[in-house]
Structure formats: C-alpha cells, structure tokens
C-alpha positions as MATLAB code, in Angstrom:
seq = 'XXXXXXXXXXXXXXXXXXXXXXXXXXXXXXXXXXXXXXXXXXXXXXXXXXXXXXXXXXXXXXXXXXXXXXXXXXXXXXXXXXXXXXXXXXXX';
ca = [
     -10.083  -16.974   -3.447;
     -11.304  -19.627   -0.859;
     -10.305  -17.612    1.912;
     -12.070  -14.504    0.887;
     -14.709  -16.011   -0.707;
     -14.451  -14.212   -3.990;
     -14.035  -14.845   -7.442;
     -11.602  -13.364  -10.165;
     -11.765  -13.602  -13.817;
      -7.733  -14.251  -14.890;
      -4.756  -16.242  -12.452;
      -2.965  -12.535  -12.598;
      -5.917  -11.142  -10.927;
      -5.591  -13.688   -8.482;
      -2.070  -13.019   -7.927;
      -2.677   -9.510   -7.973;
      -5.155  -10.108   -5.149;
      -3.082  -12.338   -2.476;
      -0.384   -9.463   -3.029;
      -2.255   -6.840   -1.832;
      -4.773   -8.022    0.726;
      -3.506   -8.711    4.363;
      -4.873  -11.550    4.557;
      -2.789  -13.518    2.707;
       1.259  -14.011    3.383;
       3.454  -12.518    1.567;
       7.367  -12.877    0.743;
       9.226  -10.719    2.820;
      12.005  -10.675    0.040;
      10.373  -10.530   -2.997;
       6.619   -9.278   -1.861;
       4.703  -12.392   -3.549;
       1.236  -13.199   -2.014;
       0.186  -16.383   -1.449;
      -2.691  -18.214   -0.706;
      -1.673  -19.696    2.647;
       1.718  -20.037    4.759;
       2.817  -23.127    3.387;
       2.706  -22.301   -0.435;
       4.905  -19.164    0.934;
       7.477  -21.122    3.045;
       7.401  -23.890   -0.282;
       8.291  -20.517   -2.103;
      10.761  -18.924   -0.038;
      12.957  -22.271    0.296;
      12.543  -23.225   -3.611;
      13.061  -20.040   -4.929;
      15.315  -17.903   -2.107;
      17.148  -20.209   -1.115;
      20.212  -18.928   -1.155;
      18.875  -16.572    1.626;
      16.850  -19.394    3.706;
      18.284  -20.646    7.371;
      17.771  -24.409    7.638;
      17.894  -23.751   11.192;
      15.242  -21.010   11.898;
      13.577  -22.078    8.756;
      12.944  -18.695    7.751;
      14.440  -16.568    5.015;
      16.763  -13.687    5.683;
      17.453  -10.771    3.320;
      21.288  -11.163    3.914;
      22.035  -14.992    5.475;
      25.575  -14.106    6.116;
      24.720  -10.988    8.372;
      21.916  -13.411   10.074;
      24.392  -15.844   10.820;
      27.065  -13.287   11.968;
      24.161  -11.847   14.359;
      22.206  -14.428   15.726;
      23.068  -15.647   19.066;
      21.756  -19.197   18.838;
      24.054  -20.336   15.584;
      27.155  -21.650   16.603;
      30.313  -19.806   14.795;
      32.101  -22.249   12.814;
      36.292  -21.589   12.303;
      36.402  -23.493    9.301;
      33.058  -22.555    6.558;
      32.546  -19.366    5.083;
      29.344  -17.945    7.520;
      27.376  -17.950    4.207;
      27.674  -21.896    3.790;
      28.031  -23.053    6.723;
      24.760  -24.530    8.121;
      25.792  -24.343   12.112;
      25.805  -27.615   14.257;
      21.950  -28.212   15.447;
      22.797  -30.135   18.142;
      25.276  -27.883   19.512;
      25.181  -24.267   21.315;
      26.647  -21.075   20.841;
];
C-alpha cells in the first residue's frame, strides 16, 4: 500500500487492508475499500449505478427517496423520480 507504506503478500490481503483501515475510502453501499477517492467514485458509478445522482455525483442507498427529499432537484410531472435525472440548469 503506497499510502501506508506497507507491503502484503496476496491482492486479497490488499483488499482486506483498504477495507478496514480509515485511511482509505470506502463504499458507503457495499463497504469496499479503495486505494484513493477516485478508484471509489469510478466504483460507485460503474458498479451502483442504479443508485448514483448525476447531479450530486454521489451514490444514495435509495435514489428515489433522495430525489423525493432533496430540495435542490427539481420535481419532474412527467418521469418516474427513479429515472428522471432533474433539469441542471433549472431550480426547485
């Protein structure tokens, strides 16, 4: 591990290691550690992204109740909250 300058014999004990120290991100839906934020956002928007707000650019355990309670995405009559990506350019 670059970051914490130590070595480990096997990729699993790797992974095992950026899981459980804090100082490495982790996936706040499945609990993955990663080396650094990017490979964790590249995660989060490759493999959850049916959970991941193009807006906020963040991932959400339930998009459809983040879209229902967030106060700066725009309510759209027409999509189903859970598709509908808001209007960026427009406000609540």
């Amino acid at each position: 591990c670059e970051q914490c300058e130590r070595s480990f014999k096997s990729q699993v004990s790797l992974d095992e290691h950026f899981r459980g120290s804090p100082n490495h991100p982790k996936c706040h839906v499945c609990g993955r550690g990663f080396r650094n934020q990017p490979h964790c956002d590249a995660h989060c928007k490759m493999i959850h992204a049916s959970a991941f707000c193009m807006q906020c650019q963040r991932v959400f355990d339930n998009l459809e109740n983040h879209y229902k309670s967030s106060l700066f995405h725009p309510k759209c009559a027409w999509c189903e909250p859970e598709r509908c990506v808001g209007f960026p350019a427009e406000e609540a």
